[in-house]
Structure formats: C-alpha cells, structure tokens
C-alpha positions as CSV (number, residue, x, y, z in Angstrom):
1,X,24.2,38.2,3.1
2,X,21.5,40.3,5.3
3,X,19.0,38.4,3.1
4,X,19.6,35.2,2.9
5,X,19.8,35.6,7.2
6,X,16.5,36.7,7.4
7,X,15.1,34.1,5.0
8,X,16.8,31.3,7.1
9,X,15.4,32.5,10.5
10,X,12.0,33.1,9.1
11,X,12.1,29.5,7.3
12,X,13.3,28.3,10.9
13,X,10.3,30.1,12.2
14,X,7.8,28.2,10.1
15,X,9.3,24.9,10.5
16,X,9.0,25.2,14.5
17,X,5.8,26.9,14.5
18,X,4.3,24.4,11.9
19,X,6.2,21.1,13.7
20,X,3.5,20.8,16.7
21,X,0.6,20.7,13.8
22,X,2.5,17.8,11.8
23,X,3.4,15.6,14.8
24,X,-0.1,15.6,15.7
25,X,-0.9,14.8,12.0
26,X,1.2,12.4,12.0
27,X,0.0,10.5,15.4
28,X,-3.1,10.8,14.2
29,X,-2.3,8.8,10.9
30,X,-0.7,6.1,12.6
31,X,-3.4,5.5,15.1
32,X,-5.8,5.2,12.1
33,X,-3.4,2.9,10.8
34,X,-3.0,0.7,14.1
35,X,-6.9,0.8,14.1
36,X,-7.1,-0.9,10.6
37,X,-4.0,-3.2,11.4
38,X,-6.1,-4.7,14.3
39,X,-9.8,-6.3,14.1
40,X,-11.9,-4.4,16.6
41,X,-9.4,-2.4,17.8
42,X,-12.1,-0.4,19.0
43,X,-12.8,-2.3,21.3
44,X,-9.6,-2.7,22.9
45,X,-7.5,-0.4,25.9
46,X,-3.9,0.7,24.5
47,X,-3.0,-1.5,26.5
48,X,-4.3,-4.7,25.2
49,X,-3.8,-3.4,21.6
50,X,0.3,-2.8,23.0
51,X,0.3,-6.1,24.3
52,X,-1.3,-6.9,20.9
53,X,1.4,-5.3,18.8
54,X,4.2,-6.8,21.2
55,X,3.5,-10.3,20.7
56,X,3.3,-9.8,16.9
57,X,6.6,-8.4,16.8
58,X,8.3,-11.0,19.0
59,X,7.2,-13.7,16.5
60,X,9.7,-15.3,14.1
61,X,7.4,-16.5,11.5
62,X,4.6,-15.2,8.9
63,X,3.4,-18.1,10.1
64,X,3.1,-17.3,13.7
65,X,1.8,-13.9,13.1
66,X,-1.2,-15.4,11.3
67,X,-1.8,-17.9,14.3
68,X,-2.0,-15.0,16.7
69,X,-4.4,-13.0,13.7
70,X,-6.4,-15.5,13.4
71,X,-6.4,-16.4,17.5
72,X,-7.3,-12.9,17.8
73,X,-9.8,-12.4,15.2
74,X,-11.6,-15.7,16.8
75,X,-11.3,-14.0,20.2
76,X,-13.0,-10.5,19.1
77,X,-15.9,-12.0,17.4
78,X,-17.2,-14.2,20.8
C-alpha cells in the first residue's frame, strides 16, 4: 500500500514538474504550424494573423476560404 503511495505522488511530481516544459513545446508547435498555414506570416503582427485566422473560420465555404487565401496571398506579394 506504502508503495504504490509513494509511486503515485512521485509520478504526480513528474507530471507537474514536466507540464510547464510541454505546454511551451506545445505553443511552440503550433506557432510553427500557424506560420506555415499563412503566406508570409512573418511579416504579419498577431494581430493581423488573428484577424487572419478569424475571417477564415467565419467562412461557410472551401470556396470562400480559398477567395480569402488567394486575396491574401495577392496582398503579401505587392
């Protein structure tokens, strides 16, 4: 009974010591991905890529989403 207490807390330990390491992974991963997702995202604020990722979502269509793409990618290469 003792053991299987102290394997539990120390596993509890581990998890909550290693959690701040894999959220920051994990932001990190999905920046990357946000940066692929949108052309010259580089060269964008947060704030224009939010606005960005906003008006894609709100969009009913595939076809839409590729007007605003395509909108976009005309607008980032001027």
């Amino acid at each position: 009974m003792m053991k299987g207490q102290i394997f539990f807390s120390t596993l509890t330990c581990i998890l909550i010591a290693s959690a701040p390491m894999l959220l920051a992974e994990d932001s990190k991963q999905v920046q990357s991905q946000d940066q692929e997702r949108i052309y010259r995202s580089q060269l964008m604020t947060q704030e224009e890529r939010n606005e960005y990722r906003n008006k894609i979502r709100t969009v009913k269509t595939a076809k839409e989403r590729e007007k605003i793409r395509h909108e976009h990618h005309i607008l980032m290469t001027v």
